[in-house]
Jmol script that loads the backbone (N, CA, C; Angstrom):
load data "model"
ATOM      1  N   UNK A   1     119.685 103.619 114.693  1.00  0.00           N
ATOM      2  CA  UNK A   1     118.635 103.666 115.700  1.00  0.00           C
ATOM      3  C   UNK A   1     117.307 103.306 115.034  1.00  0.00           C
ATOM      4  N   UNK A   2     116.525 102.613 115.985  1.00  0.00           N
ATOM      5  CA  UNK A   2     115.051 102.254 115.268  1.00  0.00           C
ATOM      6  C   UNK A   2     114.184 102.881 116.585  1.00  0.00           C
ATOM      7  N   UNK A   3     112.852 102.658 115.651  1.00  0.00           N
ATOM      8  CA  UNK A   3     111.939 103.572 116.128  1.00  0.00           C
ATOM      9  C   UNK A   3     110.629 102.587 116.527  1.00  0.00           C
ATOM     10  N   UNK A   4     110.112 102.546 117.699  1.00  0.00           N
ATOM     11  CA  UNK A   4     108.385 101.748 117.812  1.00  0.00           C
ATOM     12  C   UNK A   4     107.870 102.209 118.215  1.00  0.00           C
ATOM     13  N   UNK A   5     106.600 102.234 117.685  1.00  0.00           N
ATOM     14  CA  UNK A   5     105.539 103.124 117.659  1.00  0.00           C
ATOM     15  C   UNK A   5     104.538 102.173 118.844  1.00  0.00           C
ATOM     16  N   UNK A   6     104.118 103.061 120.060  1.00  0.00           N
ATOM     17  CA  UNK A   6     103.075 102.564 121.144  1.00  0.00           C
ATOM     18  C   UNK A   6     102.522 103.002 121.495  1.00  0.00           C
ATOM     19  N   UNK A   7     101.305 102.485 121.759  1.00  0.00           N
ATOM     20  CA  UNK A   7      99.925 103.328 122.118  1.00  0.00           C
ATOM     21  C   UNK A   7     100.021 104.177 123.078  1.00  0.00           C
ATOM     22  N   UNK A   8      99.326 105.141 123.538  1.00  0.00           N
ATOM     23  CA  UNK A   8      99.500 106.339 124.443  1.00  0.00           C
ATOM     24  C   UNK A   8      98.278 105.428 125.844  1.00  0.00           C
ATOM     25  N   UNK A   9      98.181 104.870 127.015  1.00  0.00           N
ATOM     26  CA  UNK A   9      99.601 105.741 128.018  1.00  0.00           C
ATOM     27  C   UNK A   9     100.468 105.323 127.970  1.00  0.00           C
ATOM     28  N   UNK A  10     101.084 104.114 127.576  1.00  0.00           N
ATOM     29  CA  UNK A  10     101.698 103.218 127.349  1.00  0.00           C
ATOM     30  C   UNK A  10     103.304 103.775 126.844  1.00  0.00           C
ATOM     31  N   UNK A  11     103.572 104.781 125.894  1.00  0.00           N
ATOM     32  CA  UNK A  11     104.184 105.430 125.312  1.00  0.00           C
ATOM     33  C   UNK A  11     104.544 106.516 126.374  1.00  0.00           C
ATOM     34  N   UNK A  12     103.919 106.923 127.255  1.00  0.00           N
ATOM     35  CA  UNK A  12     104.133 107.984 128.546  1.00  0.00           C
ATOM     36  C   UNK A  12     104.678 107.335 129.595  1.00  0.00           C
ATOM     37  N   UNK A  13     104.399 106.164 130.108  1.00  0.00           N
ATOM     38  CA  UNK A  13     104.887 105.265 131.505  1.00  0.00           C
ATOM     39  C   UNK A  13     106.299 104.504 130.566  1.00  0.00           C
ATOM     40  N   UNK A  14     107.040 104.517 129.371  1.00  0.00           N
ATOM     41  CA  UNK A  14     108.001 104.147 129.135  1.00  0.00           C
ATOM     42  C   UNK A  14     108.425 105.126 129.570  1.00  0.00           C
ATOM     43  N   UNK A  15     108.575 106.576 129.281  1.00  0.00           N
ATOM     44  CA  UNK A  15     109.566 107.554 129.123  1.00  0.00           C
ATOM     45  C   UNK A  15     109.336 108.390 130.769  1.00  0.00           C
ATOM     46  N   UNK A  16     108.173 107.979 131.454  1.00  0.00           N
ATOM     47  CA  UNK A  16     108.232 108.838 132.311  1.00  0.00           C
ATOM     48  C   UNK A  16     107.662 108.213 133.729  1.00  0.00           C
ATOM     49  N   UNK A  17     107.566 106.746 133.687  1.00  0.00           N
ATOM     50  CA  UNK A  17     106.492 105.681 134.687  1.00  0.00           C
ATOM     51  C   UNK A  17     107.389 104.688 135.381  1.00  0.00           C
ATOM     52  N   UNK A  18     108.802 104.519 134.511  1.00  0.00           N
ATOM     53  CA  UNK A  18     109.484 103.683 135.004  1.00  0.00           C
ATOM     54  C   UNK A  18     108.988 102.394 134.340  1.00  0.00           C
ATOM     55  N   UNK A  19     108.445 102.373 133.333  1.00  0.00           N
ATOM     56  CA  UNK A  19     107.748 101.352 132.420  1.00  0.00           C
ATOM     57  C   UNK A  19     108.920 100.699 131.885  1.00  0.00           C
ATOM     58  N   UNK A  20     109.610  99.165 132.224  1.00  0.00           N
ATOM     59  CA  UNK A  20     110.673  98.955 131.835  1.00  0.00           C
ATOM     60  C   UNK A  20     110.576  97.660 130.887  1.00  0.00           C
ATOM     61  N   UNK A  21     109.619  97.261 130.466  1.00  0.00           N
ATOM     62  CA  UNK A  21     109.635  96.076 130.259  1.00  0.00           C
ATOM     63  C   UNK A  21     107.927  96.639 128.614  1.00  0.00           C
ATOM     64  N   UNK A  22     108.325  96.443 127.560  1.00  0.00           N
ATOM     65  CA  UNK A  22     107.411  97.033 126.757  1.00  0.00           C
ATOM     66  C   UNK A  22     106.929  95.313 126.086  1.00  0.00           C
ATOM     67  N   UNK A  23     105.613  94.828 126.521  1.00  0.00           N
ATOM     68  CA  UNK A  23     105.278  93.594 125.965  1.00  0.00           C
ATOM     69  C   UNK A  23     104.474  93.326 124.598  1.00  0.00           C
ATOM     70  N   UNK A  24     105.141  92.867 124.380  1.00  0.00           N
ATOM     71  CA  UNK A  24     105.204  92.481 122.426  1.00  0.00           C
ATOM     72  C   UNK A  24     104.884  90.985 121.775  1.00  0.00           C
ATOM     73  N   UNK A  25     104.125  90.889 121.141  1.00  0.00           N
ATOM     74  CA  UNK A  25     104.078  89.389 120.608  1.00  0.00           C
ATOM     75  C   UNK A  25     105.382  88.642 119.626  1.00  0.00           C
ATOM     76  N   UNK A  26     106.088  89.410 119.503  1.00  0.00           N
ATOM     77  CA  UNK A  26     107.220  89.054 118.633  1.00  0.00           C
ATOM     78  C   UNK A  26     108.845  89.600 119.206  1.00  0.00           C
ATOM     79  N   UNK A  27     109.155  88.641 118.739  1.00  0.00           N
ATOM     80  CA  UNK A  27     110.715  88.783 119.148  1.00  0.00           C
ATOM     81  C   UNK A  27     111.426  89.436 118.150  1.00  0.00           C
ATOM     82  N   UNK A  28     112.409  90.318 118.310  1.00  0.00           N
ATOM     83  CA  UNK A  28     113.524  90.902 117.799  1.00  0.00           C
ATOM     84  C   UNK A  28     115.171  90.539 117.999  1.00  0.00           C
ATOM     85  N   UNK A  29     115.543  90.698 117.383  1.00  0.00           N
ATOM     86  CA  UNK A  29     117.752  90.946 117.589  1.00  0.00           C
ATOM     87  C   UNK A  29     117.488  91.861 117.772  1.00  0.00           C
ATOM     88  N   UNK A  30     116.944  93.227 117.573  1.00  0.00           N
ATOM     89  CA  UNK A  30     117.950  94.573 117.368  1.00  0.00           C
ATOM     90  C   UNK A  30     118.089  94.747 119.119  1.00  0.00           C
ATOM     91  N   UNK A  31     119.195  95.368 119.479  1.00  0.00           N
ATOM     92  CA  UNK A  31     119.755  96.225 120.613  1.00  0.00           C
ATOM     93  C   UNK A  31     120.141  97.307 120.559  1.00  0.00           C
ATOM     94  N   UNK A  32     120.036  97.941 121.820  1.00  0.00           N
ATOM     95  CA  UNK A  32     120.574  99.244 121.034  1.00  0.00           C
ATOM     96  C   UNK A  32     119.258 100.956 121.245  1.00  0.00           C
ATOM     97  N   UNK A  33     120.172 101.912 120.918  1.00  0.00           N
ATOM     98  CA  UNK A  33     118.643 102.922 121.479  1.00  0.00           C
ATOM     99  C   UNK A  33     117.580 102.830 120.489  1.00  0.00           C
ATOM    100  N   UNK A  34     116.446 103.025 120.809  1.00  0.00           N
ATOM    101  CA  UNK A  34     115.354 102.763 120.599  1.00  0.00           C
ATOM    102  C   UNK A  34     114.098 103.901 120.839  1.00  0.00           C
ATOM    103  N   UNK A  35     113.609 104.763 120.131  1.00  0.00           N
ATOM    104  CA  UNK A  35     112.960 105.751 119.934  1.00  0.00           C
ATOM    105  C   UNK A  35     111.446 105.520 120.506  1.00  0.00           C
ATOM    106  N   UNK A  36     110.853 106.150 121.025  1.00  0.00           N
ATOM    107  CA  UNK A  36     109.693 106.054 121.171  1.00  0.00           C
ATOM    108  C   UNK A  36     108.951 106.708 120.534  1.00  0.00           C
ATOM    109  N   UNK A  37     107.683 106.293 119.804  1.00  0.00           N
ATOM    110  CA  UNK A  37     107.023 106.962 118.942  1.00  0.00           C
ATOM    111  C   UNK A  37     105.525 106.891 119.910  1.00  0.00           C
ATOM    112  N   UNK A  38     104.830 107.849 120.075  1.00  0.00           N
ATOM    113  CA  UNK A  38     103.251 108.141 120.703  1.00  0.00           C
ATOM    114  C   UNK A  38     102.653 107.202 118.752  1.00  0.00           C
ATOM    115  N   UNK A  39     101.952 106.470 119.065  1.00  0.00           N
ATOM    116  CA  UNK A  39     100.636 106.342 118.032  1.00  0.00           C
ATOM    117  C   UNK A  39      99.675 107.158 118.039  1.00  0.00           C
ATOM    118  N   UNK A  40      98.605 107.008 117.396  1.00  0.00           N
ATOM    119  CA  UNK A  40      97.319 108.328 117.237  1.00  0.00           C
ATOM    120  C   UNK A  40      96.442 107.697 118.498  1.00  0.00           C
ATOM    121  N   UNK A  41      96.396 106.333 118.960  1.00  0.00           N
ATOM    122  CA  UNK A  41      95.246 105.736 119.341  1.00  0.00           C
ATOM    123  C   UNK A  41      95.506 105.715 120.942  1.00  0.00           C
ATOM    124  N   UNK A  42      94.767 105.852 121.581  1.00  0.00           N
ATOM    125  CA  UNK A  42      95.101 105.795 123.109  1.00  0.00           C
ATOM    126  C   UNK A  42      93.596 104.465 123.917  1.00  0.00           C
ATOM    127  N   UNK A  43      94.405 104.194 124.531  1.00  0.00           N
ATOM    128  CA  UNK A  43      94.014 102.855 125.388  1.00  0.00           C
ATOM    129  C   UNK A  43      93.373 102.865 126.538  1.00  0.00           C
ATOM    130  N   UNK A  44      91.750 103.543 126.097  1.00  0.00           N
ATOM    131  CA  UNK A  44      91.217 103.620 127.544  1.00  0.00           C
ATOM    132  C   UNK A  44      91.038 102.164 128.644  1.00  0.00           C
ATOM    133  N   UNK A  45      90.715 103.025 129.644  1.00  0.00           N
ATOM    134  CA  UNK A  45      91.071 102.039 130.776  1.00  0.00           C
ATOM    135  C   UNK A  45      92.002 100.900 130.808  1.00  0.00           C
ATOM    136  N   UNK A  46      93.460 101.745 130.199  1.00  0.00           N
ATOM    137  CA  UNK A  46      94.334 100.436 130.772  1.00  0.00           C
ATOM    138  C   UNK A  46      94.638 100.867 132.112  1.00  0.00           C
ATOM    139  N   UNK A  47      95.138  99.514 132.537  1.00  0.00           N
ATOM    140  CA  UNK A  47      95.500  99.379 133.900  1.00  0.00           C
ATOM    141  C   UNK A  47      96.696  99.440 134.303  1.00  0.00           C
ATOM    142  N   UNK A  48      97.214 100.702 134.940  1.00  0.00           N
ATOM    143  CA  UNK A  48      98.659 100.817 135.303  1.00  0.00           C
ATOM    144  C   UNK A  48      98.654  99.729 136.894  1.00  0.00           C
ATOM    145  N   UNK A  49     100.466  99.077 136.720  1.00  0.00           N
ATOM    146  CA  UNK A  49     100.385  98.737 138.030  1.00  0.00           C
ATOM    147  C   UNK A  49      99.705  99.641 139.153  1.00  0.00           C
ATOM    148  N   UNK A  50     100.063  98.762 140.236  1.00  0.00           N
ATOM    149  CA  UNK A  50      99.701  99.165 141.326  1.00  0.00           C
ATOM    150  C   UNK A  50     100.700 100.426 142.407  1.00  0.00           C
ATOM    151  N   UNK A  51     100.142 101.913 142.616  1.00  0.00           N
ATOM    152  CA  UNK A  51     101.236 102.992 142.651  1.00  0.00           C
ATOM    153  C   UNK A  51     101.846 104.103 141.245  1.00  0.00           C
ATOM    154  N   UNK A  52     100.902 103.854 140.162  1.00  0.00           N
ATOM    155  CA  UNK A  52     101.054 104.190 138.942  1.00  0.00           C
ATOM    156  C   UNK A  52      99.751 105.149 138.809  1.00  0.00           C
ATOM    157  N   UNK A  53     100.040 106.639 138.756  1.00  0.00           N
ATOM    158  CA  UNK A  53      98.283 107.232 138.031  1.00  0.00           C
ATOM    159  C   UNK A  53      99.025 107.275 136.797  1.00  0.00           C
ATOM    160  N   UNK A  54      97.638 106.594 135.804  1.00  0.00           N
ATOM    161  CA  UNK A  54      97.992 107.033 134.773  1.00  0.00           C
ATOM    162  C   UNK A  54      97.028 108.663 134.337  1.00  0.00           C
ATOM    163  N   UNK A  55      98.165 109.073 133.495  1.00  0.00           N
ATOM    164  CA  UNK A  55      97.725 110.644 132.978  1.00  0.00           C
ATOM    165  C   UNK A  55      96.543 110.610 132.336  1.00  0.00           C
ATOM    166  N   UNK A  56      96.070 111.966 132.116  1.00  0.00           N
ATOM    167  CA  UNK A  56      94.670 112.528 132.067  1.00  0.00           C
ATOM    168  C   UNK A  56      94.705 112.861 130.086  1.00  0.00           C
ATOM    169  N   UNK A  57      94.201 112.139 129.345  1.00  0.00           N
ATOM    170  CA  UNK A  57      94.445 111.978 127.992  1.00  0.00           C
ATOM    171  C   UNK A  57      94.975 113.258 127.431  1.00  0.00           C
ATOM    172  N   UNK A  58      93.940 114.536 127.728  1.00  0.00           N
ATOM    173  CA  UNK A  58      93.858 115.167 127.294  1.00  0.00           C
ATOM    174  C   UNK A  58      95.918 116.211 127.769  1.00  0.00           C
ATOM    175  N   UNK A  59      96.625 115.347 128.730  1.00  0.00           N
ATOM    176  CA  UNK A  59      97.927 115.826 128.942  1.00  0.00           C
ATOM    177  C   UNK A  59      99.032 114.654 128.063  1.00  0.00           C
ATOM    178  N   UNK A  60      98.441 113.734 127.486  1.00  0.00           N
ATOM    179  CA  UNK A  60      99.658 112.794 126.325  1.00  0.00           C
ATOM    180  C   UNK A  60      99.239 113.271 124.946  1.00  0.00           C
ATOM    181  N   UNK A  61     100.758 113.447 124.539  1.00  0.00           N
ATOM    182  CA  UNK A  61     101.057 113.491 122.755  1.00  0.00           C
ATOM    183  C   UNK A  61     100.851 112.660 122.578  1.00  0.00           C
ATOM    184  N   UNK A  62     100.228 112.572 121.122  1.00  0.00           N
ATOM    185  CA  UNK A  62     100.192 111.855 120.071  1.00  0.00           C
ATOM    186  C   UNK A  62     100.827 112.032 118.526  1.00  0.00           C
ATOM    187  N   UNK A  63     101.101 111.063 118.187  1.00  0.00           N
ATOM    188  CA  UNK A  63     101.383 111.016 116.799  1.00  0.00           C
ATOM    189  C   UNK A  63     102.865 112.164 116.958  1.00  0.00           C
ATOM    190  N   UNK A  64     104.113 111.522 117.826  1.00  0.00           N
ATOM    191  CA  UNK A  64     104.957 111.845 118.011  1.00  0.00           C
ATOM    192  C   UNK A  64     106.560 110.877 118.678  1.00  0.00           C
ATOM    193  N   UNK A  65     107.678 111.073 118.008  1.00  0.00           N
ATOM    194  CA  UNK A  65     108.853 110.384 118.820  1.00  0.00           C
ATOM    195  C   UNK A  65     108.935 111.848 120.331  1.00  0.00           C
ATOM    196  N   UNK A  66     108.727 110.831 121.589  1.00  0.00           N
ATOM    197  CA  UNK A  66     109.046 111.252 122.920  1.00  0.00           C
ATOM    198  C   UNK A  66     110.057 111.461 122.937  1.00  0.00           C
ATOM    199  N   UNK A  67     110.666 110.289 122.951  1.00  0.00           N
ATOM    200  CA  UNK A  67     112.271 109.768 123.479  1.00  0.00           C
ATOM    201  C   UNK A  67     112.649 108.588 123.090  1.00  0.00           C
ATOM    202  N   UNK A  68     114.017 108.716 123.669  1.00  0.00           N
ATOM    203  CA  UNK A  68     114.570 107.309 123.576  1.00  0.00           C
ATOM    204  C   UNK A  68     114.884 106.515 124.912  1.00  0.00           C
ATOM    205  N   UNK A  69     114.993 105.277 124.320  1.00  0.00           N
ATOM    206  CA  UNK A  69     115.266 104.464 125.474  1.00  0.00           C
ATOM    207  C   UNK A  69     116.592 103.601 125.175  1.00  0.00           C
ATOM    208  N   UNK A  70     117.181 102.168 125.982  1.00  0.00           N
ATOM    209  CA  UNK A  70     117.997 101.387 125.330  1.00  0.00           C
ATOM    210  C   UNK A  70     116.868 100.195 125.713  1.00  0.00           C
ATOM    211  N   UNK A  71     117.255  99.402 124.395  1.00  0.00           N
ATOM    212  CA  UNK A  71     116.762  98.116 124.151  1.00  0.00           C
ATOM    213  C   UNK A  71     117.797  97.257 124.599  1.00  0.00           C
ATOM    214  N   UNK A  72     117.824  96.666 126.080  1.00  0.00           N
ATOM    215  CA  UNK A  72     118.853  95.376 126.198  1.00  0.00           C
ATOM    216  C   UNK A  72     118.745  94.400 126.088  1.00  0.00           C
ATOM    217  N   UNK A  73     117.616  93.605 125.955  1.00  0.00           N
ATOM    218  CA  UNK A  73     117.191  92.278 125.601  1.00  0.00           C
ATOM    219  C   UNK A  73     115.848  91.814 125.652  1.00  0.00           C
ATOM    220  N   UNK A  74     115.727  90.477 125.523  1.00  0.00           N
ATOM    221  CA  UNK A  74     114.000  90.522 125.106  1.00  0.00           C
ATOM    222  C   UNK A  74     113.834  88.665 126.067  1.00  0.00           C
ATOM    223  N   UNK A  75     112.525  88.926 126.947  1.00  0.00           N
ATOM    224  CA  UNK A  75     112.901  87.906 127.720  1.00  0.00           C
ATOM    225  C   UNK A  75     111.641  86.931 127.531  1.00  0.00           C
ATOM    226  N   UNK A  76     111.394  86.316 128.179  1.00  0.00           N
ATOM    227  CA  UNK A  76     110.305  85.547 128.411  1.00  0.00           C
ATOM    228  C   UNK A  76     109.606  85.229 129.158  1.00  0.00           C
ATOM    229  N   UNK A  77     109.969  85.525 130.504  1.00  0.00           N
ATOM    230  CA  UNK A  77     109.521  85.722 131.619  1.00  0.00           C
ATOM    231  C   UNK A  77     110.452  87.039 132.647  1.00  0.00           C
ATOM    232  N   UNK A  78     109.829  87.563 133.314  1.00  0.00           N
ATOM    233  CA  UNK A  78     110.102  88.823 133.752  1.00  0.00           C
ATOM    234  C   UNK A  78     109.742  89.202 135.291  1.00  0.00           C
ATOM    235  N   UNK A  79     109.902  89.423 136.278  1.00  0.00           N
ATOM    236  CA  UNK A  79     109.584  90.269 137.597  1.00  0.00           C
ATOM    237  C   UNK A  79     108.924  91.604 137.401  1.00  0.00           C
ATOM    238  N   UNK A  80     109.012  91.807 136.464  1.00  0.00           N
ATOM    239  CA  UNK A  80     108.774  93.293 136.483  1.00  0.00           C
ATOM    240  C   UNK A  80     107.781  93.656 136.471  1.00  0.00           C
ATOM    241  N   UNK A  81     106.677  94.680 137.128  1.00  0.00           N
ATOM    242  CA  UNK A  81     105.594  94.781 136.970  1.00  0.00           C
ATOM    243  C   UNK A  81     104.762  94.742 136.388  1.00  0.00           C
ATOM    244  N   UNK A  82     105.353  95.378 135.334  1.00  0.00           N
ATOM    245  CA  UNK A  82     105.207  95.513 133.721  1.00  0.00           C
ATOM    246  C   UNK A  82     104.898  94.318 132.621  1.00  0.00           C
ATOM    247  N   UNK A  83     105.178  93.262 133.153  1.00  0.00           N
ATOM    248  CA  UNK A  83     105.094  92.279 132.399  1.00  0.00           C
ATOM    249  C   UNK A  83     104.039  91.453 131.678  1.00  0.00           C
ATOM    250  N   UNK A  84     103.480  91.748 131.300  1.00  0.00           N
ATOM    251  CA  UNK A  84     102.354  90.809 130.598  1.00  0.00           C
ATOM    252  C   UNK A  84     102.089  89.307 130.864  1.00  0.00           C
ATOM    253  N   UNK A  85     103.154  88.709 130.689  1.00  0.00           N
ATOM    254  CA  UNK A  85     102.823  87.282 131.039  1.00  0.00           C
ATOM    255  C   UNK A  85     103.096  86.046 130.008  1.00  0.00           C
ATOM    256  N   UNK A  86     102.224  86.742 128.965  1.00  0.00           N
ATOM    257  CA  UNK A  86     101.609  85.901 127.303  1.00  0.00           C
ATOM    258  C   UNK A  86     102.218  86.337 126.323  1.00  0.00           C
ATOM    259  N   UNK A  87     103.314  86.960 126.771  1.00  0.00           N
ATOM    260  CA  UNK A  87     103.994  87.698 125.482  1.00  0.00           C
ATOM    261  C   UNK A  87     105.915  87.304 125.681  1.00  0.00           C
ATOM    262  N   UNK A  88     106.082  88.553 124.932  1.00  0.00           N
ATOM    263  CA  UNK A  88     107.584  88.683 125.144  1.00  0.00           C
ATOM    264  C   UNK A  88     107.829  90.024 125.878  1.00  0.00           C
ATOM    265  N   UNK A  89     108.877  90.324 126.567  1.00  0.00           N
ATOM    266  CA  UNK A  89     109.073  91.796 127.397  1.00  0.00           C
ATOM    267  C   UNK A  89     110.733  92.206 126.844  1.00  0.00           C
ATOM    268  N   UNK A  90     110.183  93.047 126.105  1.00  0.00           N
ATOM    269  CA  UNK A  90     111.015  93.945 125.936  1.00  0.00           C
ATOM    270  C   UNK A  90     112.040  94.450 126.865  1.00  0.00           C
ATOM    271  N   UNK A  91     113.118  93.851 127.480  1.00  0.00           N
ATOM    272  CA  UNK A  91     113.686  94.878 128.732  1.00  0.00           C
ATOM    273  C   UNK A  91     113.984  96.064 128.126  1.00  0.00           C
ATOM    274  N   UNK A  92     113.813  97.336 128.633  1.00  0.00           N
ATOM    275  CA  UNK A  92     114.086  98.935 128.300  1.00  0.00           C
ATOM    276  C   UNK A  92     114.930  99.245 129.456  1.00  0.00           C
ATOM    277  N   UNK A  93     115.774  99.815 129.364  1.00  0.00           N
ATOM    278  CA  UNK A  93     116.986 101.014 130.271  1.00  0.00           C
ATOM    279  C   UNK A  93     116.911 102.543 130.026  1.00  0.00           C
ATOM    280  N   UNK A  94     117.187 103.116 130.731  1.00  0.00           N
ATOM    281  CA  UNK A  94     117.786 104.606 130.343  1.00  0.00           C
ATOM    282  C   UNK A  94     117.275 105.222 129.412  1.00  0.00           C
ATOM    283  N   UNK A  95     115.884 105.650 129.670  1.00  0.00           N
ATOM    284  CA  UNK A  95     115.085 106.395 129.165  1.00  0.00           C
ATOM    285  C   UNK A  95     115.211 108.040 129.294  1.00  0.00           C
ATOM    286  N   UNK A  96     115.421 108.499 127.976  1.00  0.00           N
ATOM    287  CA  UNK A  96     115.772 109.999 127.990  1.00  0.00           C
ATOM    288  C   UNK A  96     114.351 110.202 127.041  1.00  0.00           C
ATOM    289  N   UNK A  97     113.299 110.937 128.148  1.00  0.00           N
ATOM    290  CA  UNK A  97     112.683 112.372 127.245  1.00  0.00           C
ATOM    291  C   UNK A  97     112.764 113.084 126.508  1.00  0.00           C
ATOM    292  N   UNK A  98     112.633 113.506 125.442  1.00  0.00           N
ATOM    293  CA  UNK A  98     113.041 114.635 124.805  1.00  0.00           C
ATOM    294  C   UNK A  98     112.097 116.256 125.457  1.00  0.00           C
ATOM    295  N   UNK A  99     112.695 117.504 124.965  1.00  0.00           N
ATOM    296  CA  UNK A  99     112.468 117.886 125.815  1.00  0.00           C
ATOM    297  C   UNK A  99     111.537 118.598 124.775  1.00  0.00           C
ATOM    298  N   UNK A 100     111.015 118.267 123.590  1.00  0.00           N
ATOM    299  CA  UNK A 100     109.885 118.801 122.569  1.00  0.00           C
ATOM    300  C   UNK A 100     110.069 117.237 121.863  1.00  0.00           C
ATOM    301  N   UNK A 101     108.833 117.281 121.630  1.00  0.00           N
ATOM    302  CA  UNK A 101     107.993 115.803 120.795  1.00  0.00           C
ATOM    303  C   UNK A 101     108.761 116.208 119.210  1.00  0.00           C
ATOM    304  N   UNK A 102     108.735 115.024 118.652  1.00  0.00           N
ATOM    305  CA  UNK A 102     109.163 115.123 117.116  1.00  0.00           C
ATOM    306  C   UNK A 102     107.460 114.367 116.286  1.00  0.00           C
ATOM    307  N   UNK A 103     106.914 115.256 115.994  1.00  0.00           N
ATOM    308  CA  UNK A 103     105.367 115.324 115.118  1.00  0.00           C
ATOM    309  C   UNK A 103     106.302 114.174 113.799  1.00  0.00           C
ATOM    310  N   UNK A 104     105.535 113.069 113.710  1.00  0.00           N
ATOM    311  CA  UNK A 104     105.569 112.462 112.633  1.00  0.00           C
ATOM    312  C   UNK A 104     104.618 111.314 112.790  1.00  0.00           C
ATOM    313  N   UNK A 105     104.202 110.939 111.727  1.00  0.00           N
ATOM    314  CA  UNK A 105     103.450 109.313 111.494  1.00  0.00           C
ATOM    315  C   UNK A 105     104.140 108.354 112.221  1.00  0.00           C
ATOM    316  N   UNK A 106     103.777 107.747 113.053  1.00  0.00           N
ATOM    317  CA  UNK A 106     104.216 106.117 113.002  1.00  0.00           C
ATOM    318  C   UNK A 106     103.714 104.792 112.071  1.00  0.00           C
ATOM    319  N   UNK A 107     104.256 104.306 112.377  1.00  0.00           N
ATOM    320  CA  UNK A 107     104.362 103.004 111.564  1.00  0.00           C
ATOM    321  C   UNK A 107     104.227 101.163 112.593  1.00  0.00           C
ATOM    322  N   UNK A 108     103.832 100.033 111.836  1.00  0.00           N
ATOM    323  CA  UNK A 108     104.122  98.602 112.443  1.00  0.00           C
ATOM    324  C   UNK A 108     105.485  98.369 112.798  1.00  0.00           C
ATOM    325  N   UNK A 109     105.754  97.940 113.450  1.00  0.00           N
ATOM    326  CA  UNK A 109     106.725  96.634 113.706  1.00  0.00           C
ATOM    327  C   UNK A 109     107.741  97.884 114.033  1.00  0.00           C
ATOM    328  N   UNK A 110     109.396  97.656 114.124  1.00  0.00           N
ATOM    329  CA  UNK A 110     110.218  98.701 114.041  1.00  0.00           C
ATOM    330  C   UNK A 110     110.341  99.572 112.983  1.00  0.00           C
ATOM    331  N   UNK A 111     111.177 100.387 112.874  1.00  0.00           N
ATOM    332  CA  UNK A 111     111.201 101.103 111.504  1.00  0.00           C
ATOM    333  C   UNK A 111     112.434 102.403 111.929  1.00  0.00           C
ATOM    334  N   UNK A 112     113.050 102.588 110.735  1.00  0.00           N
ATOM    335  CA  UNK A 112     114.107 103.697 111.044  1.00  0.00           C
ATOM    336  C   UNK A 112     113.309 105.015 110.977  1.00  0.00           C
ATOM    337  N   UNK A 113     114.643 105.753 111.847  1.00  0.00           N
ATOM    338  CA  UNK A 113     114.447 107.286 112.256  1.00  0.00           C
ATOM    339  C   UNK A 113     114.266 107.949 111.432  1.00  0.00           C
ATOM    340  N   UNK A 114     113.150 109.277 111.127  1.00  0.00           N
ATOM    341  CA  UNK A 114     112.893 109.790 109.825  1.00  0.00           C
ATOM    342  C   UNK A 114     114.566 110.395 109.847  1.00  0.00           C
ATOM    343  N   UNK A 115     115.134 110.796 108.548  1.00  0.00           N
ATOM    344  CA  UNK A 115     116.203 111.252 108.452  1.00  0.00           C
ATOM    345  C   UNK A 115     116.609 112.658 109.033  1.00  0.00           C
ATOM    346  N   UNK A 116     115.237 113.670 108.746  1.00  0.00           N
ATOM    347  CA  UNK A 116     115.063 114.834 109.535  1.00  0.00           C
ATOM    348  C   UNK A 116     115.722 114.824 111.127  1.00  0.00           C
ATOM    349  N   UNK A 117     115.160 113.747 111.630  1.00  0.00           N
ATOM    350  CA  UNK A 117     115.240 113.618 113.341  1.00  0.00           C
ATOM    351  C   UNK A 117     116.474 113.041 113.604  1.00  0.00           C
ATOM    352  N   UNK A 118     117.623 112.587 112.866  1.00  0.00           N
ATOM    353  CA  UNK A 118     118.653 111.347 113.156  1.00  0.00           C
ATOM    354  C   UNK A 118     119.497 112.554 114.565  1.00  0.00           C
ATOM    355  N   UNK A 119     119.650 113.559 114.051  1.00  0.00           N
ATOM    356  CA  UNK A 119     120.648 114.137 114.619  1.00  0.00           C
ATOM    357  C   UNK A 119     119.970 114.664 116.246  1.00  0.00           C
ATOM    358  N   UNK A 120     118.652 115.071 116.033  1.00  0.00           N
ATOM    359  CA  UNK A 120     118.020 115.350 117.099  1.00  0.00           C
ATOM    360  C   UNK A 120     118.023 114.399 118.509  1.00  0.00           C
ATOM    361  N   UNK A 121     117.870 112.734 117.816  1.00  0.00           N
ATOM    362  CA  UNK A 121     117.811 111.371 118.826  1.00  0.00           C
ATOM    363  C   UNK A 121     119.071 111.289 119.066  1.00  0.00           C
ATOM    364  N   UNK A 122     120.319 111.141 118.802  1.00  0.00           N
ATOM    365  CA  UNK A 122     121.240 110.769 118.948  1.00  0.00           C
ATOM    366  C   UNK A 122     122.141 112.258 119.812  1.00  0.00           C
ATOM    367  N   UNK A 123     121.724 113.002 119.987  1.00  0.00           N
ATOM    368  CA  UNK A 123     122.314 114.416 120.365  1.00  0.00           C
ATOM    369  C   UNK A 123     122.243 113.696 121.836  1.00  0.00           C
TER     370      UNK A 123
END
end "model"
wireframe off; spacefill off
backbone 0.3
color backbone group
């Protein structure tokens, strides 16, 4: 399992918004579940679609794995609301919450599960 680290609300509307589509400048192979990590930095005034509140800062973790999701493929153009446009979209599935945050650093690009947590994500 790998782990990406995304800015907060961004990191909240994957696991809990129906956020299905995570847009990225770079392409990947990996498939497969896929961890969500909160970053430290949060993204004022982004713009959730339309029918989306986004949460009140002071209610998103940071500097934590949420959950997981599945990574099924990576597209180039997309329907999905979510989509950026100028990038690549991540398609995401089957997003499980965890039901307590896992406190750790994130990191760039993907990166594996601290070893501590393997058993926790995969449970």
């Amino acid at each position: 399992m790998k782990v990406l680290t995304v800015k907060q609300p961004w990191a909240w509307a994957i696991l809990h918004a129906g956020k299905d589509i995570e847009n990225r400048g770079w392409v990947t192979h990996y498939r497969g579940p896929l961890a969500i990590h909160a970053g430290a930095a949060y993204v004022r005034h982004s713009e959730m679609p339309r029918g989306v509140r986004e949460p009140e800062e002071a209610d998103l973790v940071f500097s934590a794995i949420l959950g997981v999701v599945d990574l099924v493929d990576v597209v180039e153009n997309s329907r999905s609301k979510w989509f950026g446009g100028d990038a690549y979209g991540w398609v995401l599935k089957n997003p499980r919450p965890l039901a307590k945050p896992l406190p750790c650093k994130g990191r760039l690009g993907l990166w594996p599960v601290p070893a501590e947590f393997v058993r926790k994500l995969k449970g």
